[in-house]
Structure formats: C-alpha cells, structure tokens
C-alpha positions in Angstrom: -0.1 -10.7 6.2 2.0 -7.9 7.0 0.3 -4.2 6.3 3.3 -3.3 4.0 3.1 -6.9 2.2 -0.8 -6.2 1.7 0.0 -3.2 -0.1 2.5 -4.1 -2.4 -0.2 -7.0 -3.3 -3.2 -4.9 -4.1 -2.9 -4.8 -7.3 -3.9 -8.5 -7.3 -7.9 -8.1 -7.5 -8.3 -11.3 -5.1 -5.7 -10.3 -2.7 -7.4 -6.6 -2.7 -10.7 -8.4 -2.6 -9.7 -10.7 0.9 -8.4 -7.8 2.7 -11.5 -6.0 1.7 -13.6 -8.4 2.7 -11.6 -8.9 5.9 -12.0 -5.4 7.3 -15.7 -6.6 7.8 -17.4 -3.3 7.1 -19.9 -4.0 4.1 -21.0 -0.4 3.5 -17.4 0.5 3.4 -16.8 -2.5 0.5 -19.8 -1.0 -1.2 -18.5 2.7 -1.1 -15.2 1.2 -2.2 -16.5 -0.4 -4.8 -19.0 2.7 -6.1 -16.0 4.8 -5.8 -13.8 2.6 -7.9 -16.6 2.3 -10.5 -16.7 6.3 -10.9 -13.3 6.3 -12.1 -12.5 3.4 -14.0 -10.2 1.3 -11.3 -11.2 -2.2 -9.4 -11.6 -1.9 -5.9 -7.7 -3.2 -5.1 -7.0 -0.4 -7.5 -8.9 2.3 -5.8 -7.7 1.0 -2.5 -3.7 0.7 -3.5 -4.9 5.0 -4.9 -6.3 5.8 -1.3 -2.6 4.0 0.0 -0.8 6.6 -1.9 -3.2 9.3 -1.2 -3.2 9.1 2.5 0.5 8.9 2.4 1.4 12.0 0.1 -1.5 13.9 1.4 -2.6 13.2 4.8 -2.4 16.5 7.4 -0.9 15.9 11.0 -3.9 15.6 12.4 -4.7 13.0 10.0 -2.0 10.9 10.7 -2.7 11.1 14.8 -6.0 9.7 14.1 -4.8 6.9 12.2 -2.1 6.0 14.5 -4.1 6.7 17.7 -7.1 4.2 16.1 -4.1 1.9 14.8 -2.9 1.7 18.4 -6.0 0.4 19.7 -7.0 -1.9 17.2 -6.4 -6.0 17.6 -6.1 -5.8 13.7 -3.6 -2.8 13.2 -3.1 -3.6 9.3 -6.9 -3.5 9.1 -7.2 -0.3 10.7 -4.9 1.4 9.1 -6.1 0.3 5.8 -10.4 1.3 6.8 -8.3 4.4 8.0 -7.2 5.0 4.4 -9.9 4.2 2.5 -12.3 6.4 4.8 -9.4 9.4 4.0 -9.6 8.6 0.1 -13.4 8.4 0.4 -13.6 11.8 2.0 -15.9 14.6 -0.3 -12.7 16.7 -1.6 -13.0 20.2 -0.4 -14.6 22.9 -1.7 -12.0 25.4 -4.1 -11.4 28.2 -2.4 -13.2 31.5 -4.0 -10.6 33.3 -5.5 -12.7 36.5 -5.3 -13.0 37.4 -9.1 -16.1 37.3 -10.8 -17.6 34.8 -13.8 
C-alpha cells in the first residue's frame, strides 16, 4: 500500500492496526497505544494526529532525518511512518520562562 493511501485509511482501526503491526517495533505499538489512551483516540487515531503533526510542525532538520532514514529503508512507507510517530511521541518542550514572577 502506498504511504499516502495508508494515511488517508487510518482512520480505519484495522487498517491502522496492520500498518502498526507491520512496522515490527512492539515497544513503539505499546507507546502508541499508551499515548492514544492518554487522550482519548485509538491508536489509527493517534497515528493519522502524529501524520498531521509531523507535517505542520516538523523543523528542517526534522524533515532531513526522516528523508535521509526514508532513503535507506527497504520499506520507505514504514519508515516514514515509525519516523512520525517517534516525532509525535517526542516529550513537548519545556515553555520558555517568560521572566516574570508567580
């Protein structure tokens, strides 16, 4: 299945589930899944989220990394999905102090 057909589809729990599944990386299911818990969305859910996150918020260097590991992969739809979800599983960072006190 094409990468852009797979993503248009996750919102089909099985079809999320296979290509889940298919990236065989079993911790990265589980944090998928733990994630997806935390705020209310299956795991096709949170993945077809980390789709649209990488895409609107990705930096440059980002992006390289994904393409460069895309580029040497024998499964580039896998990577860049793993790629993805790993972004979207990042810890957000930390606000800024804006200086003022309590």
């Amino acid at each position: 299945m094409l990468l852009g057909d797979l993503i248009a589809r996750l919102d089909d729990e099985v079809v999320a589930l296979e290509a889940l599944l298919g990236l065989g990386d079993l911790a990265l299911l589980a944090e998928v899944e733990t994630a997806a818990a935390c705020v209310g969305l299956t795991a096709g859910a949170f993945a077809a989220q980390a789709v649209g996150l990488f895409a609107s918020g990705a930096s440059d260097d980002d992006w390289v990394t994904l393409i460069g590991s895309i580029g040497r992969a024998e499964d580039p739809g896998a990577a860049c999905l793993k790629g993805m979800l790993a972004y979207a599983l990042r810890p957000a960072p930390a606000a800024p102090a804006c200086g003022h006190a309590g």
